[in-house]
C-alpha positions as CSV (number, residue, x, y, z in Angstrom):
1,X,-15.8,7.3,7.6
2,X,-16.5,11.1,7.4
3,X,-14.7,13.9,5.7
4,X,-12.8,14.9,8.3
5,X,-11.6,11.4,8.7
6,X,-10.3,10.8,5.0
7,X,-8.8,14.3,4.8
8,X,-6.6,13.0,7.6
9,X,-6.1,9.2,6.8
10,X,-5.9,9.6,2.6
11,X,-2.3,11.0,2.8
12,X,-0.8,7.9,4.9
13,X,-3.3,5.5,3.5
14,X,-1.8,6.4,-0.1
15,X,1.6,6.8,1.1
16,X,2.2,3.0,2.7
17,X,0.1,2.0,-0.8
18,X,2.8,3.8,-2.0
19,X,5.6,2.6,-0.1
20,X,4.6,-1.3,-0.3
21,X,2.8,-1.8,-3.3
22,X,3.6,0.3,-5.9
23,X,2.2,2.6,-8.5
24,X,2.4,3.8,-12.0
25,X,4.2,2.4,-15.2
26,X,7.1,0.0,-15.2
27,X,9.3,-2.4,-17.8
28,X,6.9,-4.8,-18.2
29,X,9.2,-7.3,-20.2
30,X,12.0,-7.4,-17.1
31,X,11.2,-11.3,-16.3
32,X,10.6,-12.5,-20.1
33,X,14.0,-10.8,-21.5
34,X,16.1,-12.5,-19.2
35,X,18.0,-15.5,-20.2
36,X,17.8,-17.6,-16.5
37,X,15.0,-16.7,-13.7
38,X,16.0,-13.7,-11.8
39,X,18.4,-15.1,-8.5
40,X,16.5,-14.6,-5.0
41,X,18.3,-11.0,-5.2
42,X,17.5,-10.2,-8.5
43,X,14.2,-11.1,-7.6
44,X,14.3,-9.0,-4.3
45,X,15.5,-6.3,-6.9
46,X,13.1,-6.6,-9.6
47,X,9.7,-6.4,-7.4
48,X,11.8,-3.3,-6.1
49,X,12.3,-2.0,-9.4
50,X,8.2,-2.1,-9.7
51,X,7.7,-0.1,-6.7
52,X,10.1,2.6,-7.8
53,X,9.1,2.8,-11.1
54,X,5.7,2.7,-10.3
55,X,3.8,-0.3,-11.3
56,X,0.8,-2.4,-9.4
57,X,0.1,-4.5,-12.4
58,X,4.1,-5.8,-12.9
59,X,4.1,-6.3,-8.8
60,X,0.9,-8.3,-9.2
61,X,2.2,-10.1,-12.3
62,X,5.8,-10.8,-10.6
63,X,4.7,-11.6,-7.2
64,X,2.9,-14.9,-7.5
65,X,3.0,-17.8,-10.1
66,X,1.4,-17.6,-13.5
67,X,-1.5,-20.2,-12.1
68,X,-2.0,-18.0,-8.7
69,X,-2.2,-15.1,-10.9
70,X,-4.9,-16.4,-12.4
71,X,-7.0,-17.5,-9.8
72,X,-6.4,-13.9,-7.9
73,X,-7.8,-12.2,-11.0
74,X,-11.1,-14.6,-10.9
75,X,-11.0,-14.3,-6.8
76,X,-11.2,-10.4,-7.8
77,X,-14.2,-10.3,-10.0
78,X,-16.1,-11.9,-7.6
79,X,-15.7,-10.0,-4.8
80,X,-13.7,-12.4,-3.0
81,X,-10.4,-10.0,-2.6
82,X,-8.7,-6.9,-3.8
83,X,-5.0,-8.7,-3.4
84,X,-2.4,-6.9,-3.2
85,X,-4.6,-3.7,-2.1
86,X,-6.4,-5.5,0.6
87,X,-2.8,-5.9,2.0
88,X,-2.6,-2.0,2.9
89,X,-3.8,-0.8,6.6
90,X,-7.6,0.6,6.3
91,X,-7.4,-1.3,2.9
92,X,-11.2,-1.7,3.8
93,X,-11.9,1.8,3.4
94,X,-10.5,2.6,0.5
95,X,-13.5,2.0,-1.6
96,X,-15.2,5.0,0.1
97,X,-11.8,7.2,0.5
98,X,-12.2,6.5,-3.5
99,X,-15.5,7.5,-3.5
100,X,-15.2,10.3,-1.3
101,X,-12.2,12.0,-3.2
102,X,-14.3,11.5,-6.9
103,X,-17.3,12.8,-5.4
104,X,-18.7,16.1,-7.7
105,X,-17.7,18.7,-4.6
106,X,-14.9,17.0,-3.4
107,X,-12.6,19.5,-3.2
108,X,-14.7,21.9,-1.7
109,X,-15.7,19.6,1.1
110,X,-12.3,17.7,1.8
111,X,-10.7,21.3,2.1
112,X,-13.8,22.4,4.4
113,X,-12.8,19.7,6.6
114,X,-8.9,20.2,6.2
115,X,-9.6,23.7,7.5
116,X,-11.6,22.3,10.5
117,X,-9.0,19.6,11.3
118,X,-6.3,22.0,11.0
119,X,-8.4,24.3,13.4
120,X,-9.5,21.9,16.2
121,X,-7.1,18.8,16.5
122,X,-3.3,19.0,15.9
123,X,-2.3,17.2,12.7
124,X,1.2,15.9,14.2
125,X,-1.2,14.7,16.9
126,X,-3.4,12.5,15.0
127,X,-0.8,11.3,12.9
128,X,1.3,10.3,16.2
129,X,-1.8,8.2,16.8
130,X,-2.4,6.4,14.1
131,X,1.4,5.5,14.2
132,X,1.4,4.4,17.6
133,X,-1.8,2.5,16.5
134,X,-0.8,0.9,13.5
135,X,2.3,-1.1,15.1
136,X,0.6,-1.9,17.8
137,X,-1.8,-3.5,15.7
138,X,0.8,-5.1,13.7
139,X,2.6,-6.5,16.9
140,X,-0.4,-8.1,18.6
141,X,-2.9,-8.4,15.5
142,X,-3.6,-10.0,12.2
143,X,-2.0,-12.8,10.0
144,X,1.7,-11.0,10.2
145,X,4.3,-13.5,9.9
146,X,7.9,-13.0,11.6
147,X,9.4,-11.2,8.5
148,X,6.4,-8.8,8.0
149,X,6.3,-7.9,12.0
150,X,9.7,-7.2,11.9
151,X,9.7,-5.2,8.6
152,X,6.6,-3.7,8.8
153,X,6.6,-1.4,11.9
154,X,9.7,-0.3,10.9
155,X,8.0,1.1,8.0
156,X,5.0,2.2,9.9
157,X,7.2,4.4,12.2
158,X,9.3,6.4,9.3
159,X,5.8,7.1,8.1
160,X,4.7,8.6,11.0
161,X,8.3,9.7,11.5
162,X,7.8,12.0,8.4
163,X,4.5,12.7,9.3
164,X,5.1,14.4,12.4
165,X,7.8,16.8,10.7
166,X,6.0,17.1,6.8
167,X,4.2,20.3,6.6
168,X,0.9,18.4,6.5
169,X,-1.0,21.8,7.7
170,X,0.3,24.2,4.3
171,X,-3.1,24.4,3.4
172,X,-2.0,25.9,-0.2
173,X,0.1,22.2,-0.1
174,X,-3.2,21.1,1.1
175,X,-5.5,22.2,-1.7
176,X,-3.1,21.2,-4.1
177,X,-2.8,17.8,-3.3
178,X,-7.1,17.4,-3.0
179,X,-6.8,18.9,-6.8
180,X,-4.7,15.9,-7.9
181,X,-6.1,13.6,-5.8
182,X,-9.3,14.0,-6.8
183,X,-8.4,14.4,-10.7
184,X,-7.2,11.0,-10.5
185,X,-9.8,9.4,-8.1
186,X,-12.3,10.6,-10.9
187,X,-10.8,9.2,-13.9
188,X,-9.9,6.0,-12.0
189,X,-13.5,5.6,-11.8
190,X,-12.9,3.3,-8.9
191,X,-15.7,4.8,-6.3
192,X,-17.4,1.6,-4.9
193,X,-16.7,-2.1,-4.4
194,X,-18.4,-3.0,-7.3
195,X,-16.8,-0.2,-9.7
196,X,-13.2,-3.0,-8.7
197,X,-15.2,-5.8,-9.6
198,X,-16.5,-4.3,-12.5
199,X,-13.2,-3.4,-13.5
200,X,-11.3,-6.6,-13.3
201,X,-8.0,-7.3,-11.5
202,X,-6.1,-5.9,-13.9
203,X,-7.7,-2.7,-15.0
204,X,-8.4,-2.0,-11.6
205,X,-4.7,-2.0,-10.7
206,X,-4.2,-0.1,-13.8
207,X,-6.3,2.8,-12.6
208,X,-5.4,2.7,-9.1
209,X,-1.6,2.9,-10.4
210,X,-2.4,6.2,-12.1
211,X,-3.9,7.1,-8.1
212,X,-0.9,5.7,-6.3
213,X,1.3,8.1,-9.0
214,X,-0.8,10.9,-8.5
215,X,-0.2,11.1,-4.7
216,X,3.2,9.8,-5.0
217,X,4.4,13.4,-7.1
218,X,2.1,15.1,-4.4
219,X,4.1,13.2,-1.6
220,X,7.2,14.9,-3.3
221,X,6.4,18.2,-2.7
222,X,5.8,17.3,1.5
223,X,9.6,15.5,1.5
224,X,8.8,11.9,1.0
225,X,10.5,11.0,-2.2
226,X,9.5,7.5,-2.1
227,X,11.2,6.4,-5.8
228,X,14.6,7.9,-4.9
229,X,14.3,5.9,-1.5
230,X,13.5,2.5,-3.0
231,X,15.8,2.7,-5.6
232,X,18.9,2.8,-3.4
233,X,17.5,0.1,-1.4
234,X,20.8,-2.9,-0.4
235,X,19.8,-6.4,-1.5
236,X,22.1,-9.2,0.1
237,X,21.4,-12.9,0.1
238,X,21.4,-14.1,3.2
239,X,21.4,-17.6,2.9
240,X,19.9,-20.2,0.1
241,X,19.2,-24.1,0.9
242,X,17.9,-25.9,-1.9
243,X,14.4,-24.1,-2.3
244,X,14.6,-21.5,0.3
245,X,16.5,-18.4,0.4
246,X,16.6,-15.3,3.1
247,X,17.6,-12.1,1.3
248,X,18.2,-8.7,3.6
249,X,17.1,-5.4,2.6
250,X,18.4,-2.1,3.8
251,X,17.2,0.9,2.8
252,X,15.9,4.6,4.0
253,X,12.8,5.8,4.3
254,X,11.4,9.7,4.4
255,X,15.2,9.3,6.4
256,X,14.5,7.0,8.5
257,X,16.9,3.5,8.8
258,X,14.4,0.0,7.9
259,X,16.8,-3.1,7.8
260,X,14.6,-6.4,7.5
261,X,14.9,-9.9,6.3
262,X,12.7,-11.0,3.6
263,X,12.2,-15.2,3.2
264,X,11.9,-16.7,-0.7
265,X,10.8,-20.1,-1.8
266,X,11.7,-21.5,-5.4
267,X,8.4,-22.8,-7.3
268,X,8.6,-24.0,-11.1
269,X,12.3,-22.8,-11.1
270,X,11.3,-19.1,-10.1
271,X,11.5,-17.5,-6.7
272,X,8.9,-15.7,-4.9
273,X,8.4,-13.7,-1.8
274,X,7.2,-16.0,0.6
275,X,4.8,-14.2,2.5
276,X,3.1,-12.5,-1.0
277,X,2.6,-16.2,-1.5
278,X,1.2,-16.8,1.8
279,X,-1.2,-13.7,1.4
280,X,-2.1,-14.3,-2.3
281,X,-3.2,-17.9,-1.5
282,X,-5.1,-17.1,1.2
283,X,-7.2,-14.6,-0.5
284,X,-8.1,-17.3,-3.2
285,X,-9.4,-19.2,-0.4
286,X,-11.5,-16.1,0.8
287,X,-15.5,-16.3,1.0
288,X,-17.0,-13.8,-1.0
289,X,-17.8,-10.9,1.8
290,X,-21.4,-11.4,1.3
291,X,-21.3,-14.9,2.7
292,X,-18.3,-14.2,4.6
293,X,-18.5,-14.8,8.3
294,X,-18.2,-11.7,10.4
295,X,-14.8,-10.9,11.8
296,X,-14.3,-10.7,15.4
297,X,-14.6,-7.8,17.0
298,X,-11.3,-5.6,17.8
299,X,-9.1,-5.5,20.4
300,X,-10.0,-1.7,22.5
301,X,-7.9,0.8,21.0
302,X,-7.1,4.2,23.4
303,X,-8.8,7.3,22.0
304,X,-8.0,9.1,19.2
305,X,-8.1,13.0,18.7
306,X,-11.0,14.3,17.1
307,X,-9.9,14.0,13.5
308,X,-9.1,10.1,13.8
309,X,-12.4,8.3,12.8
């Protein structure tokens, strides 16, 4: 992936980590304080509350059970998965978007190629793409279950939604965002897939929390108030029956309407987002990607503008 490429993809890279995975610093005692395990609302609420106040390490902790927690951190130090990152789109390039933005010149040479992008390909263009890309992708691709490929596009499209309106080409707003980005990227330290492994499951979210909160007050300044957004999400149970539970979320997004169902499952008297489960097991289960076998190839995609990769 080439400079031109990440000066284009980092901002909505960052911004769904953002949106779906959280960043920062959180109340780390929520769960432990309470008197009886959160309800499948409350539990809706609380992984919410980690999003909006910023914190991977709390989503990670909160998402899965203590013994799944366990086994991700071990399937992380061996290479064998990045969960919840890897859950992101282009999650497989973020180790060289990482790189990239803590390189020694990297300001100098993301803005050089902000300038050309801005020049030769039309920003709202590319970002269209990607959009357009993206759900399709989500629609006909990947292991998306019912609930994520109804919620997911949704969030997808007020990305791209924003996108196409933000003042993406303010190349002062520009430079200013590669400042922070790269401050952050460099003491993260985070610049290859080994520097994750190295760094352990929960380090590694640690840094790449202060990353995700680093574009998220840069994301502020282009409209996209992502904490504000989250924070007035709806929660309403659905239904429950016995162990299961459908909760439904409603909430706005860089202004734009997402309304999605979100299924739960009761393990060891706590509930849990079905589908982190169904994710988080799965990547337990994952060959390291040294022995891994290769993934098919891609469905054909139409052509991007010159600034996609």
């Amino acid at each position: 992936m080439g400079n031109r490429a990440i000066a284009l993809l980092c901002p909505l890279l960052l911004a769904a980590l953002a949106a779906l995975a959280g960043c920062g610093r959180g109340p780390d005692t929520a769960v432990a304080t309470q008197a009886e395990p959160p309800t499948p609302g409350e539990t809706v609420r609380l992984l919410t509350a980690h999003l909006a106040d910023a914190d991977l390490g709390a989503f990670a902790r909160d998402a899965v059970t203590p013994e799944l927690h366990a086994q991700l951190r071990q399937a992380w130090a061996e290479g064998r998965t990045r969960w919840p990152l890897d859950q992101l789109p282009f999650a497989p390039h973020l180790p060289r978007a990482m790189a990239a933005l803590s390189a020694p010149d990297a300001e100098r040479r993301l803005q050089q190629a902000f300038d050309r992008q801005l020049a030769n390909t039309s920003l709202a263009a590319a970002a269209e793409f990607l959009t357009v890309f993206t759900v399709q992708y989500i629609a006909q691709q990947g292991e998306f279950s019912v609930s994520e490929r109804e919620h997911y596009p949704q969030l997808v499209q007020a990305l791209g939604t924003w996108a196409a309106q933000a003042p993406l080409g303010d190349r002062a707003h520009a430079q200013a965002t590669i400042a922070a980005m790269a401050a952050a990227a460099r003491e993260a330290g985070l610049d290859s897939e080994a520097a994750f492994a190295d760094a352990g499951m929960v380090e590694g979210l640690r840094r790449m929390s202060k990353v995700a909160a680093a574009l998220r007050e840069a994301l502020a300044g282009y409209g996209l108030d992502l904490a504000a957004d989250l924070r007035a999400m709806d929660v309403q149970l659905q239904s429950q029956t016995g162990d299961l539970a459908r909760v439904r979320m409603q909430y706005s997004l860089a202004g734009s309407p997402v309304d999605t169902i979100v299924n739960l499952e009761r393990r060891d008297g706590r509930w849990y987002v079905s589908d982190f489960l169904r994710h988080a097991e799965a990547a337990v289960k994952r060959a390291p990607a040294s022995t891994a076998p290769a993934a098919p190839a891609p469905a054909s995609a139409p052509a991007a503008p010159d600034a996609a990769p």
